[in-house]
N, C-alpha and C positions, 0 to 999 in steps of 0.2 A: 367665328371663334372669339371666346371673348379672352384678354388678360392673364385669368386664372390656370384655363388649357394650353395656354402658348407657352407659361412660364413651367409647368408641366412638361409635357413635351422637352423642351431644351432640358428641363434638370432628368428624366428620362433617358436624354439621349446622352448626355454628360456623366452620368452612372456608368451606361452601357461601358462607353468609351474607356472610364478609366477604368473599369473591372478590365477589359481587355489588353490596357496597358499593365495594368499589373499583373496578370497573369502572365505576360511573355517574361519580363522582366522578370518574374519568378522562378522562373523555369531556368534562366541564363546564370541567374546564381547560384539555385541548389547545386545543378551542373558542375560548376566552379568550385563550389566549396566542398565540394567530395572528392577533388584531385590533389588540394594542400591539405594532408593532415597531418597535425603535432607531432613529433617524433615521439615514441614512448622513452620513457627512461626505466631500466632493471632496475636499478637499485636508487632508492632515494640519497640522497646529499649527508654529509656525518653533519649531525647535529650536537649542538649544545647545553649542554644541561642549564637550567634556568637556577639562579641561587636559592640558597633555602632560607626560608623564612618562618618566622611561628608567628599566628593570627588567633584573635579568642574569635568565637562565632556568637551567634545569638544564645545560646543557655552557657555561653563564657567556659567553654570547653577549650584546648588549645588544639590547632591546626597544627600542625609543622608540614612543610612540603614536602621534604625528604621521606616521613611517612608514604608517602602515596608513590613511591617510585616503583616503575613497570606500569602506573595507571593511568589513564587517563583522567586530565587533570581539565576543568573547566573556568577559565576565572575573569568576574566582570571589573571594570576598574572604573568605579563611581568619581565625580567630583562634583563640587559646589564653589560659584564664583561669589 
């Protein structure tokens, strides 16, 4: 046998090994992680209204945030150093 097959062989056998180690070990945690699950909560937390603010947009329209109350509201917050 020359080098190339030998080093074959081990990395073959090293595959096998750890696919097998990981598959028990897989099995030991799904196991586990099905027995602690998150408490649900009924009701979410009273939340806070966010202040209102008016913003122009790109064709200089004004925003006001109070506008949009009841809706969902999406907003990114840019900066530059």
């Amino acid at each position: 046998m020359n080098i190339k097959n030998i080093i074959l062989v081990i990395l073959g056998i090293s595959g096998v090994s750890l696919f097998l180690v990981l598959q028990k070990y897989s099995k030991d945690y799904s196991s586990s992680a099905n027995q602690s699950q998150a408490p649900v909560i009924a009701q979410p937390a009273a939340r806070y209204s966010a202040p209102d603010f008016t913003l122009a947009d790109l064709e200089k329209n004004g925003f006001r945030l109070s506008d949009s109350r009841g809706s969902v509201v999406a907003m990114m917050f840019w900066t530059t150093w």
